[in-house]
N, CA and C of each residue as an Amber inpcrd file, in Angstrom:
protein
   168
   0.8490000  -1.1730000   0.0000000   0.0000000   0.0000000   0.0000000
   0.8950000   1.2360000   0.0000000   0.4250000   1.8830000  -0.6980000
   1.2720000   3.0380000  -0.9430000   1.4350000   4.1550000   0.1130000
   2.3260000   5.1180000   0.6420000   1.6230000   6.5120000   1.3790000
   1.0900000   6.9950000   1.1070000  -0.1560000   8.0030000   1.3780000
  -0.9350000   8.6970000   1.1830000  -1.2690000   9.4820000   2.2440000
  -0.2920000   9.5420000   2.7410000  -0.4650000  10.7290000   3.8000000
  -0.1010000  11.9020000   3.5380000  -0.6890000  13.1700000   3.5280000
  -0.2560000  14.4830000   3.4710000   1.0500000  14.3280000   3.9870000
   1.9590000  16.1790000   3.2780000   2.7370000  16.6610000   4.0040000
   4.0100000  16.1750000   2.7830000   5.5620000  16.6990000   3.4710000
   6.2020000  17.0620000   2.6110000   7.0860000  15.3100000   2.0520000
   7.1500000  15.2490000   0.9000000   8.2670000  13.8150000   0.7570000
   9.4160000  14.2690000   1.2620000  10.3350000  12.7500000   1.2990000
  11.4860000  12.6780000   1.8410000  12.4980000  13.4440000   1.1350000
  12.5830000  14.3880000   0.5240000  13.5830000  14.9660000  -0.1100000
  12.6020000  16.3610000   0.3070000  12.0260000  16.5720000   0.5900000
  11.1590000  18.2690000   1.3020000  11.2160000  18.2760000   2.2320000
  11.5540000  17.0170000   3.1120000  11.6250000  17.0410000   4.6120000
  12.8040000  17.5790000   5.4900000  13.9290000  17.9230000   4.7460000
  14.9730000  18.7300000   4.8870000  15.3460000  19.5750000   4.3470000
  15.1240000  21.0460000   4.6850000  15.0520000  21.8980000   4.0610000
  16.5870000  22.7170000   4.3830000  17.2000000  23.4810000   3.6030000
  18.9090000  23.7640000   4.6340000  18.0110000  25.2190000   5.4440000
  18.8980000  25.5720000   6.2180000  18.6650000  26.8860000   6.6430000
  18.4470000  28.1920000   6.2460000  18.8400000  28.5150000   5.1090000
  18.3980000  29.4030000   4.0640000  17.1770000  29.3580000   3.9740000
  16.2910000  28.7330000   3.7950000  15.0380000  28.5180000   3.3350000
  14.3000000  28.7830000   4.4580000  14.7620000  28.9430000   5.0610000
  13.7510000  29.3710000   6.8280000  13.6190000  31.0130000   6.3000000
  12.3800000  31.2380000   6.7350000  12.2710000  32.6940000   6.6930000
  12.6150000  34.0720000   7.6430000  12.7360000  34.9650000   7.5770000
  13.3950000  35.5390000   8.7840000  12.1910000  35.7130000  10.1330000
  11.1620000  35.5520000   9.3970000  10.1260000  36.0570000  10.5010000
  10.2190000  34.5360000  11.6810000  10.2860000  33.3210000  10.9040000
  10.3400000  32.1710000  11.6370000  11.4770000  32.2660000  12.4130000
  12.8260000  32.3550000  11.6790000  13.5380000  32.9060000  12.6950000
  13.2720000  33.2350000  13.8230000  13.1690000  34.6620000  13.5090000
  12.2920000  35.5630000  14.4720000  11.5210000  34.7140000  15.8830000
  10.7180000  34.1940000  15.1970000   9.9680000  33.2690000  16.1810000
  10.9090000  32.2320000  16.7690000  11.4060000  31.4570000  16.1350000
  12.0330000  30.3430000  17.2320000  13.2670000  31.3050000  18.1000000
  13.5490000  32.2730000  17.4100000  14.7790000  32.9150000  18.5120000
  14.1030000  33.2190000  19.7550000  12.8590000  34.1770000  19.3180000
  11.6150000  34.6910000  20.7090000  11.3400000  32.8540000  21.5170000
  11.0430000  32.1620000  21.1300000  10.7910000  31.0470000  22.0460000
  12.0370000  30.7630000  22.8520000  12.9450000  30.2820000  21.7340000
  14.4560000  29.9380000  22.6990000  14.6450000  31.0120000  23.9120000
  14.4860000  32.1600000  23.5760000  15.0450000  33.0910000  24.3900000
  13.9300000  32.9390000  25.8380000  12.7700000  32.3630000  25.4910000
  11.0900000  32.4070000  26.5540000  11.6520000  30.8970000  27.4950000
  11.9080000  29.8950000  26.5340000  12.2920000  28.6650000  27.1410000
  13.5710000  29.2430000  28.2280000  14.4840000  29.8960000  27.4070000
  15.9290000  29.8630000  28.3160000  15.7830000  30.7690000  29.5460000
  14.8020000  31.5590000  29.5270000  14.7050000  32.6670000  30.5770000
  13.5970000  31.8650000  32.0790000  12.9920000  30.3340000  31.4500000
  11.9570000  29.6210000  32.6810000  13.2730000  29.1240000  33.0560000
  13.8490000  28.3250000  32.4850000  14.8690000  27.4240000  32.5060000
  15.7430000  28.0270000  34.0920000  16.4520000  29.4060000  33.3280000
  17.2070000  30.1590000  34.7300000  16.6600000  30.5730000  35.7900000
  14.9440000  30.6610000  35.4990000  14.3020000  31.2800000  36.6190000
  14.0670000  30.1320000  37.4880000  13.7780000  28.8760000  37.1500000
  13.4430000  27.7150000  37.7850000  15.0930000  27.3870000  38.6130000
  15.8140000  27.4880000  38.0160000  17.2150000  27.2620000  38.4630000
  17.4760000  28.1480000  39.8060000  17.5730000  29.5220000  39.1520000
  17.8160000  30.2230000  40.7450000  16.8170000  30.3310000  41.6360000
  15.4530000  29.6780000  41.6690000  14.6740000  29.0840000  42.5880000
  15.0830000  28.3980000  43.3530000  15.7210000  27.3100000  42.6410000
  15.9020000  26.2920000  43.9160000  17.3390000  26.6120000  44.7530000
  18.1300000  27.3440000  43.4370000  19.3910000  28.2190000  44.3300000
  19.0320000  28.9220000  45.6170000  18.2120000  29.6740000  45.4010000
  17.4190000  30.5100000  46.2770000  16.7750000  29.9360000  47.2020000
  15.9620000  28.6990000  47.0380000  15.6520000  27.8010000  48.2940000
  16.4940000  26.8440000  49.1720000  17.6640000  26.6390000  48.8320000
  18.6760000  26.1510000  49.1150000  19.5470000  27.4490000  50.3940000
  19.7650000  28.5520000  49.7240000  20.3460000  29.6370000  50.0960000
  19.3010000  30.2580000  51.8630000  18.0110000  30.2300000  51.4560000
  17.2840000  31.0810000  52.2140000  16.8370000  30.2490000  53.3260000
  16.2570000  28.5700000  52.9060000  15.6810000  27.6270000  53.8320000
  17.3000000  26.8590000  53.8580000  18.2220000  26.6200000  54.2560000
  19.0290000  25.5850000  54.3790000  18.4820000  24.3040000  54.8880000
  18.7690000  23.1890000  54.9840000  18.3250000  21.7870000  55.6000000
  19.2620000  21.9810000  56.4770000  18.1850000  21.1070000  57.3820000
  19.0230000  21.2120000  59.0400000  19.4970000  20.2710000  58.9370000
């Protein structure tokens, strides 16, 4: 049985980086930058709970 599933063939499925547009860019830089900024905030949380509550 053949594919027949939507979406791009195996030679469209890798596109190089050029072909990204700048606005997408744009967008995954704004996410990376949204992800990396929970990432440090979650981090110096527990720095910070470590620092403020010590374990007895």
């Amino acid at each position: 049985m053949a594919n027949t599933a939507p979406g791009p063939g195996p030679a469209e499925a890798h596109l190089p980086a050029e072909s990204v547009r700048p606005s997408r860019q744009e967008a995954n830089l704004r996410l990376a930058l949204v992800l990396a900024s929970i990432a440090v905030a979650f981090f110096l949380g527990i720095v910070l709970k470590y620092v403020l509550f010590p374990a007895p």
